[in-house]
C-alpha positions as CSV (number, residue, x, y, z in Angstrom):
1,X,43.9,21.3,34.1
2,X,42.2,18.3,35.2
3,X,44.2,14.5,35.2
4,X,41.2,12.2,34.4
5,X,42.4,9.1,34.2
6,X,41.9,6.0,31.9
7,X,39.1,6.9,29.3
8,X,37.9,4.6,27.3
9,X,37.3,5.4,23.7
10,X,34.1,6.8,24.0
11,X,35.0,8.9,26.9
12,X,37.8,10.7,24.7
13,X,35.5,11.2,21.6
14,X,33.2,12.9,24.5
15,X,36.0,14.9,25.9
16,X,37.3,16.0,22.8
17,X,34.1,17.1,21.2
18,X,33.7,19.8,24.3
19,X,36.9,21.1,23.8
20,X,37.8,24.0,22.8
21,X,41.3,22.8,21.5
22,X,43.7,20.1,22.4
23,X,47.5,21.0,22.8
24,X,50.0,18.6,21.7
25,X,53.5,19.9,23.4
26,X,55.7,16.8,21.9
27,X,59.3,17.0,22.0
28,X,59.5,13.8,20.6
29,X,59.5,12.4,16.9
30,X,56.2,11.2,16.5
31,X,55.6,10.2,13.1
32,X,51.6,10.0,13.5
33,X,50.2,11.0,16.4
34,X,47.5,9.4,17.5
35,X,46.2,12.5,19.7
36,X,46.1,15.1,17.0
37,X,44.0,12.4,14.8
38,X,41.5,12.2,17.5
39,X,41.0,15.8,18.3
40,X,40.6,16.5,15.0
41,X,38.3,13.4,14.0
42,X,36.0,15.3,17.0
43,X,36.4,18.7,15.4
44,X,38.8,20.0,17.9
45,X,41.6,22.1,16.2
46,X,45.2,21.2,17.8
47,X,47.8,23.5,19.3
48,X,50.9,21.4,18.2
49,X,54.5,21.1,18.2
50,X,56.6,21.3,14.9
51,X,58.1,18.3,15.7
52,X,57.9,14.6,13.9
53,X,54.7,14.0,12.2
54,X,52.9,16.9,13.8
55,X,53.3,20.0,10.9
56,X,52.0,17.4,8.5
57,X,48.8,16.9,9.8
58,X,47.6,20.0,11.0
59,X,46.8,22.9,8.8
60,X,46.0,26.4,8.7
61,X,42.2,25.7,9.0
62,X,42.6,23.1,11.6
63,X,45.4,24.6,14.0
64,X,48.5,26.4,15.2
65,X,51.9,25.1,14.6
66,X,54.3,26.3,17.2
67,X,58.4,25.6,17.9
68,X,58.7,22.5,20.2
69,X,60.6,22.9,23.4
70,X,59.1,26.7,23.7
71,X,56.9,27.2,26.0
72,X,56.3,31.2,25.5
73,X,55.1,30.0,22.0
74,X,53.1,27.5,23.3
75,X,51.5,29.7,25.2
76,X,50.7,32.0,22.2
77,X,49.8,29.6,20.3
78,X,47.0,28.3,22.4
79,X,46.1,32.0,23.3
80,X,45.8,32.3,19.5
81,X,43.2,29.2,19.3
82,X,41.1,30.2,22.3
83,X,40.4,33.8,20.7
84,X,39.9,32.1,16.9
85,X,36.9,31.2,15.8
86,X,36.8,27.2,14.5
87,X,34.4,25.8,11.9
88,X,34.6,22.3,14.0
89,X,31.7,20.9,11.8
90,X,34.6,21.3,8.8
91,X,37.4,20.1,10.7
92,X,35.6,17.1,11.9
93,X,34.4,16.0,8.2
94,X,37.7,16.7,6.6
95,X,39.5,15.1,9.3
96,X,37.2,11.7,9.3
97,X,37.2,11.7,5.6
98,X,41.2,11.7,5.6
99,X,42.6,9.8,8.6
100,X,39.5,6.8,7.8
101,X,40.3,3.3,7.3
102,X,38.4,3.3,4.0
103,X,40.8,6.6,2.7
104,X,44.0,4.8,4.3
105,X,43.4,1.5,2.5
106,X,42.7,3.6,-1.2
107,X,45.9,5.1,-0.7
108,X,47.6,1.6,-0.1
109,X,45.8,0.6,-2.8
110,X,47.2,3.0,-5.4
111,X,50.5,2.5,-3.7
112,X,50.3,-1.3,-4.8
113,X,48.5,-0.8,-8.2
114,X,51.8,1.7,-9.2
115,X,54.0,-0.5,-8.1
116,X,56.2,-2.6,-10.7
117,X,56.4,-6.2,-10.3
């Protein structure tokens, strides 16, 4: 493990994009974690807690879920996505194509347009 400081935003698209997965050990209630966006907007899958926000935006094909506060499944779980192999080409364009500006503002959109006056 290396602390690296202050990043800006290019340096941590950089990062992530070498990485072989991010790990996400929250035991807080996140409701959307910024972190798991970015690592998977780079292709990285996420090792992540089921905790908040978490379980809901990683899936099968772009993670491990494991129980917060555990660190012996923590450890298994990131065991279990350094030995998997990761279609990051796939993660990355599903993941941009979701968590993008332009796909947040259709769903508001739609939101609004089935809303009753």
């Amino acid at each position: 493990i290396k602390f690296l400081g202050h990043l800006d935003a290019h340096g941590v698209a950089s990062l992530l994009s070498q990485a072989k997965c991010s790990v996400m050990p929250s035991v807080c209630y996140e409701n959307n974690p910024l972190g798991v966006i970015e690592s998977l907007c780079a292709g990285t899958p996420v090792v992540g807690a089921n905790i908040g926000g978490i379980p809901e935006l990683i899936s099968a094909d772009t993670g491990i879920i494991f129980e917060s506060g555990n660190a012996e499944a923590l450890a298994t779980g990131i065991d279990m996505a350094m030995s998997r192999t990761w279609l990051h080409p796939d993660i990355k364009a599903e993941s941009i194509s979701r968590f993008s500006p332009e796909s947040h503002l259709k769903i508001l959109a739609n939101i609004y347009s089935n809303t009753k006056d």
